[in-house]
C-alpha positions in Angstrom: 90.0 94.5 86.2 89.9 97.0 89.0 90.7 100.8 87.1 90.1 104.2 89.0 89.1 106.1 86.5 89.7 109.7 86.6 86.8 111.3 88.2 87.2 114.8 86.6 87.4 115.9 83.2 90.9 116.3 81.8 92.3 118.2 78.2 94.2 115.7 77.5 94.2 112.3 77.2 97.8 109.8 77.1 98.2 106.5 77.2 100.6 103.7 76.9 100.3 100.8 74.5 101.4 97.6 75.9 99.9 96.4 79.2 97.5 99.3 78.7 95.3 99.1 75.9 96.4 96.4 74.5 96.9 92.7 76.2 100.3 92.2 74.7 102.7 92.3 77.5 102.3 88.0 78.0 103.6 88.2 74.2 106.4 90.4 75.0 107.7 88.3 77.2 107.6 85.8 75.6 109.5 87.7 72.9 112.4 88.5 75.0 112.9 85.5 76.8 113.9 83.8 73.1 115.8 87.0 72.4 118.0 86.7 76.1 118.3 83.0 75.9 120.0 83.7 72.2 121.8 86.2 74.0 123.4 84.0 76.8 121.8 84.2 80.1 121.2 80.5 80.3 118.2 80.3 82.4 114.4 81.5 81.9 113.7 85.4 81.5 112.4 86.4 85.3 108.7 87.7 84.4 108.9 89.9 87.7 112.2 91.4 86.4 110.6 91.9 82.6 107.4 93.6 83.9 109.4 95.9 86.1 111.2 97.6 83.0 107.7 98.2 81.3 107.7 101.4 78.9 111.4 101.8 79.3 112.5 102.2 75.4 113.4 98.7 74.0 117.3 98.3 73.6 117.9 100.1 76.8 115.5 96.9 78.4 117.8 94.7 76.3 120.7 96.4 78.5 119.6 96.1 81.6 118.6 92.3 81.4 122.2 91.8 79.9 123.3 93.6 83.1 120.8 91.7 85.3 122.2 88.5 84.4 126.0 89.1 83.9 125.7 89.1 79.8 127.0 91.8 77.9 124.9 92.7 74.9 124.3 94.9 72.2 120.8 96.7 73.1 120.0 97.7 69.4 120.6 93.6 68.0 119.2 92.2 71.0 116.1 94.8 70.8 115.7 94.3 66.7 115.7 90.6 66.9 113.2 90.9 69.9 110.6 93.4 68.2 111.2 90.5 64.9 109.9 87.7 67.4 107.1 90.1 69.0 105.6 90.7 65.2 105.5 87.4 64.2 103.4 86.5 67.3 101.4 90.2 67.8 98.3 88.0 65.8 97.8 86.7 69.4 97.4 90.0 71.3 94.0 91.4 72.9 92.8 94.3 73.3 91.9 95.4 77.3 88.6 96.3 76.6 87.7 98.6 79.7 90.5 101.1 78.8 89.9 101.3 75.1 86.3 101.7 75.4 87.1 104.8 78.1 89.7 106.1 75.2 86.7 106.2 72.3 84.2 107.5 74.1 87.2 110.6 75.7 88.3 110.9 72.2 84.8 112.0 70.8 85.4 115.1 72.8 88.9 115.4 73.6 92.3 114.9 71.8 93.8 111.5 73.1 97.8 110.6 72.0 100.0 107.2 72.6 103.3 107.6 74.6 104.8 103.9 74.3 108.4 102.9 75.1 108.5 100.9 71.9 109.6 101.4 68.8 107.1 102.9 65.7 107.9 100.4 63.7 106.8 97.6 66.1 103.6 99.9 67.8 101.9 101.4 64.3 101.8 97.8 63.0 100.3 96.9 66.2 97.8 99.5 66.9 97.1 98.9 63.0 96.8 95.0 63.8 94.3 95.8 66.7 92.2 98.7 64.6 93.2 101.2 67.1 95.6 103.0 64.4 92.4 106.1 63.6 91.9 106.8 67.0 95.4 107.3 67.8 96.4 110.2 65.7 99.4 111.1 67.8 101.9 108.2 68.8 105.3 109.2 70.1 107.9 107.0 70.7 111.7 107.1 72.2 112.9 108.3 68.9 110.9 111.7 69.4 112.7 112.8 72.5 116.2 111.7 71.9 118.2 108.7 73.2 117.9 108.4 77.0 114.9 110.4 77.2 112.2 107.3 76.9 110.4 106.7 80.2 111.1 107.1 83.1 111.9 110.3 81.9 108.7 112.7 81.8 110.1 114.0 78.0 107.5 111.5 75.6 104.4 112.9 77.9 105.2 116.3 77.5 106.1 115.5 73.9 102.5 114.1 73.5 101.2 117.0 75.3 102.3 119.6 73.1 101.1 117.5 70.1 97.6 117.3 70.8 98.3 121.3 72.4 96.8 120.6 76.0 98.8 122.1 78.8 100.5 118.8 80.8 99.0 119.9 84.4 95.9 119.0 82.3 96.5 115.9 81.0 95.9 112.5 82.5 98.1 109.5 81.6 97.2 105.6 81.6 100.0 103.6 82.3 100.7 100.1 84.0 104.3 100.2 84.6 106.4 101.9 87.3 108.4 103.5 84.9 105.8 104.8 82.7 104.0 105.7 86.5 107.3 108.1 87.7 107.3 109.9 84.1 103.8 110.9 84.1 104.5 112.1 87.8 107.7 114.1 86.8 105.7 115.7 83.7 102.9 116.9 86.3 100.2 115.0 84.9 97.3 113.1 86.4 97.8 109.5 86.4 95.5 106.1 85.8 97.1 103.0 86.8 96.3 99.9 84.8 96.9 96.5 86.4 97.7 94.4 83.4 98.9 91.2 84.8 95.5 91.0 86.3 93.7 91.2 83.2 
């Protein structure tokens, strides 16, 4: 896994949760294929389609599939039964080793926070699952900044920002989705791509 990591010091650490530190996007979508084809669409979940709505906050990703394939549905019971299917599977989910070493060793010095388009009661299980749950003090979620807000808004990085009190033109944000990417730009923050269908 090719990562540029930052070459400068930062105040801040952020980072997403799935696709980032953790391996779990594979079990994702896996996860919402079962919940679309319950919801109608008829044919297999496009995986180019899923990955390109990564971070965005969980029913609003139930929307737009619904849209994508002509389906009307309900983002919060599409998204609940979804997160249902992702926790009985989450046993199988890796950690990506590279970026969660760089977030221990940052954290001995540095505050480091989670911005992550899921929900908190899907993502503290997880990072709990994992044993990442200590040395992520600070985890916000869509419900911190208010429906609509979620990425690619830059609202849950400047949220994280002012939780671990570190300016956000000196933070840095690890992300590995195009949404997560344009928030992180919009909230003036330095940004660390993650490739995580590579991983």
């Amino acid at each position: 896994m090719l990562i540029e990591f930052p070459d400068r010091e930062f105040g801040g650490y952020i980072f997403d949760l799935d696709g980032t530190l953790i391996h779990s996007m594979p079990v994702h979508y896996r996860a919402w294929d079962a919940a679309m084809q319950k919801a109608g669409i008829g044919v297999s979940l496009d995986e180019d389609l899923f990955y390109s709505l990564g971070g965005m906050p969980t029913p609003l990703v139930a929307v737009k599939l619904g849209e994508h394939y002509g389906v009307t549905v309900d983002g919060d019971e599409v998204s609940h039964y979804k997160e249902e299917l992702y926790l009985d599977l989450m046993r199988s989910v890796e950690l990506i080793t590279p970026v969660v070493e760089y977030a221990r060793e940052v954290a001995q010095t540095k505050p480091v926070a989670i911005a992550t388009g899921g929900a908190a009661e899907v993502a503290i299980p997880t990072l709990e699952a994992v044993g990442l749950r200590e040395l992520f003090p600070v985890v916000v979620t869509p419900a911190d900044v208010g429906k609509g807000r979620g990425k690619p808004a830059p609202d849950m990085f400047l949220e994280a920002a002012k939780r671990i009190e570190v300016a956000p033109t000196e933070c840095v944000v690890f992300e590995d989705a195009v949404p997560g990417f344009e928030g992180a730009i919009a909230a003036g923050m330095g940004l660390v791509k993650v490739p995580s269908r590579s991983f």
